[in-house]
C-alpha positions, 0 to 999 in steps of 0.5 A, spaced: 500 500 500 502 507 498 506 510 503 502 516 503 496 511 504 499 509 509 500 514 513 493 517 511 489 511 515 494 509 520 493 518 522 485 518 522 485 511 525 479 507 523 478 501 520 472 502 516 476 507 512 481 501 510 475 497 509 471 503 505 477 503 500 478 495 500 471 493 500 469 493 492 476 489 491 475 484 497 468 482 495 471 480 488 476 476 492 475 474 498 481 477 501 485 482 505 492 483 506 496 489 510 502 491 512 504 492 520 501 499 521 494 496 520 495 490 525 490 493 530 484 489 534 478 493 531 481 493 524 480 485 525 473 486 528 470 490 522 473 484 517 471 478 521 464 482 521 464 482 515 466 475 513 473 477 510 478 473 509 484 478 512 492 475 514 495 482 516 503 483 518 503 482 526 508 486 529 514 480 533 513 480 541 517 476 547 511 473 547 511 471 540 517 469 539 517 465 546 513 460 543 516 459 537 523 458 541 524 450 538 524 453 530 530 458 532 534 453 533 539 451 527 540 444 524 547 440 527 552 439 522 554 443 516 550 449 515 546 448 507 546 453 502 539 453 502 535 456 506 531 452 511 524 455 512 519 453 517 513 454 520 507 453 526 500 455 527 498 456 534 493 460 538 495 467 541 491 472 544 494 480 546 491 484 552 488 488 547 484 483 543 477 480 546 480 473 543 484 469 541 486 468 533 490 464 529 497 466 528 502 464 523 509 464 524 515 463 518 522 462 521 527 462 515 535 460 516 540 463 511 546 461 509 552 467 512 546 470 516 548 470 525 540 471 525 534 469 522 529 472 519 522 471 523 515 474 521 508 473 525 501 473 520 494 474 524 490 470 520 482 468 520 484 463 514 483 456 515 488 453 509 495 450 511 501 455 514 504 455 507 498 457 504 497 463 509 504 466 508 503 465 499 496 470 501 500 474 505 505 474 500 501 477 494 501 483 497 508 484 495 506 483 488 501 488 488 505 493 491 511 492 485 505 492 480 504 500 484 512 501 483 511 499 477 505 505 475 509 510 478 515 509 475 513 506 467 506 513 467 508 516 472 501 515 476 503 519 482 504 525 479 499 528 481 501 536 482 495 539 480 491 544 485 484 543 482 482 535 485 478 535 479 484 535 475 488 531 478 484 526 478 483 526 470 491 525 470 490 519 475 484 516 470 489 517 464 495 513 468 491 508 469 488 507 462 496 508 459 498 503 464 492 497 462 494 499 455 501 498 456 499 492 460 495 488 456 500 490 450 505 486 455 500 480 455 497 479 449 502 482 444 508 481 447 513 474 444 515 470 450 521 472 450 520 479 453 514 477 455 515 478 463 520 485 463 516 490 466 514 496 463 520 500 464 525 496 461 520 495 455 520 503 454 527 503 455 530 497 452 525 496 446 523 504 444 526 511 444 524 517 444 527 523 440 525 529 441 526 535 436 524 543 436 517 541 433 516 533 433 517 528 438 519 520 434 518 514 437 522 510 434 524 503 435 531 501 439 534 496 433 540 494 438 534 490 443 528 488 439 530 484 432 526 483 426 524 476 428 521 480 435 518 484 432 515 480 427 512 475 432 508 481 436 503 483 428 502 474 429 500 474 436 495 480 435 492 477 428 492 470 433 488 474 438 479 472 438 475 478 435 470 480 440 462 478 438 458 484 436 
């Protein structure tokens, strides 16, 4: 999430304003998922409330890491350059909460690092530990989806006095962004398929600009004739919609 969304919920202090900028989206896929700052018992209420599915960061405590005390413990014998994780669920109550709820914790052993890396997720979901830690996980993937709109469109930039017209600049970022995304997906050949959307930018076009015209051109150095002969066939190949 925004930093400046962020900081905009945790200072008003409310769970139904988290919930009123996530309720559409939660609705469709049953889920929510936040960072520490939100991990606050009236935040859990609301959602319970509502049949949320939420898993939200918990903030670690001597408490907490008291009873995950047996997974700190390193395997005997050499050390393996590949990362041991482990898991465990359990029951845990704070002073503040009016139940107990289910916490997931994940402990992952590096290779080199003296100590390891913990993390706590207060969850309502039922699934295995795993599957508790891939949910939560995604919210990473919606914040690099957040970088990458501000970086490739500039969807941030939003300098304008009037609300009015500053939102007309963040509709526009936003449809920019679903263009070029669906170019990425539907046009793109597999071979550059997965680069985002600045490294397209940068590596596949260039801008060149002169006293009166700007030139997109094409960067020959990156993108070969057969890559670019695959994009026309995927857009060919793609089905014509009915009507």
């Amino acid at each position: 999430m925004p930093q400046r969304l962020t900081e905009s919920l945790r200072a008003r202090g409310g769970p139904d304003l988290a919930l009123a900028i996530v309720r559409d989206r939660s609705a469709q896929s049953g889920g929510f998922r936040a960072d520490a700052a939100f991990a606050k018992p009236q935040l859990y209420d609301a959602l319970e409330g509502r049949s949320v599915k939420y898993a939200i960061r918990l903030p670690a405590n001597d408490s907490l890491e008291r009873t995950i005390i047996e997974l700190l413990k390193r395997p005997v014998g050499r050390p393996s350059y590949k990362p041991v994780v482990r898991y465990k669920s359990f029951l845990y109550q704070a002073a503040s909460w009016k139940r107990a709820r289910r916490v997931v914790a994940k402990v992952e052993l590096h290779f080199g690092e003296l100590f390891p890396r913990v993390g706590f997720i207060v969850t309502n979901l039922t699934g295995s530990n795993r599957a508790v830690v891939r949910f939560y996980n995604k919210r990473g993937t919606a914040e690099q989806w957040l970088k990458e709109g501000k970086q490739a469109v500039a969807m941030a930039r939003l300098s304008c006095h009037r609300l009015r017209a500053n939102v007309v600049r963040l509709w526009l970022s936003v449809f920019a962004y679903n263009l070029s995304n669906l170019w990425r997906r539907l046009a793109l050949p597999k071979a550059i398929g997965s680069w985002s959307l600045t490294s397209l930018q940068q590596r596949l076009v260039k801008l060149v600009k002169h006293a009166r015209y700007d030139w997109l051109l094409r960067a020959e150095s990156r993108l070969t004739r057969r890559l670019f002969a695959g994009m026309p066939r995927k857009i060919a190949a793609l089905p014509v919609p009915a009507g």
